[in-house]
N, C-alpha and C positions, 0 to 999 in steps of 0.2 A: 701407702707411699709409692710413688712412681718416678723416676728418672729417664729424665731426654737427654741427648745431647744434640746442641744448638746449631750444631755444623750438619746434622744428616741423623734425623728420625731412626734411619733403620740401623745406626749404631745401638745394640742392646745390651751391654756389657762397659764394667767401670768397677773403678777402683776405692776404696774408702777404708776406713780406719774401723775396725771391730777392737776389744778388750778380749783378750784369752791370757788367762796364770799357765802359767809352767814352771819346772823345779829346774833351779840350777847347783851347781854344785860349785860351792863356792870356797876362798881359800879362809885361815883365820881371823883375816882382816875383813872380811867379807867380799871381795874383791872374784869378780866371776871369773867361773875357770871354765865352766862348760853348762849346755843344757843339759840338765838330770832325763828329763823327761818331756818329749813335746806335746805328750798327750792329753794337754790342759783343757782348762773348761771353761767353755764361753763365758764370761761374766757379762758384757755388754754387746749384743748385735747390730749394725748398721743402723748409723741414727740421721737425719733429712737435716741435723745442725751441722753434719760435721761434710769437710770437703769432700767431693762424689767427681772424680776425673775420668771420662770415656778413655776406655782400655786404647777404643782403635785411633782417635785423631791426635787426643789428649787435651779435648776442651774441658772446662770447666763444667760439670751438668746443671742442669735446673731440677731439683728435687721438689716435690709438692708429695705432703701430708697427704 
């Protein structure tokens, strides 16, 4: 997998959506009242389907498999 950004090559850095669980602590309703725990565990890593935004400009990337 490799990500450009369209505006200038030497932007190497971006943004995307990863899955990580974490505990929260929650009231009787279920209703969140805080993080338990942030030190959850990756379920899903950076996937080429999902939207990839350069940190520095804020273009849109071009992902390729």
């Amino acid at each position: 997998m490799k990500a450009t950004c369209p505006k200038n090559p030497t932007h190497k850095r971006f943004i995307t959506v990863v899955h990580i669980t974490e505990d929260w602590e929650v009231n009787e309703a279920g209703g969140f009242e805080e993080v338990a725990n942030s030190d959850g565990e990756l379920v899903h890593g950076p996937d080429p389907g999902n939207s990839w935004t350069c940190k520095d400009c804020g273009a849109e990337a071009k992902v390729e498999e």
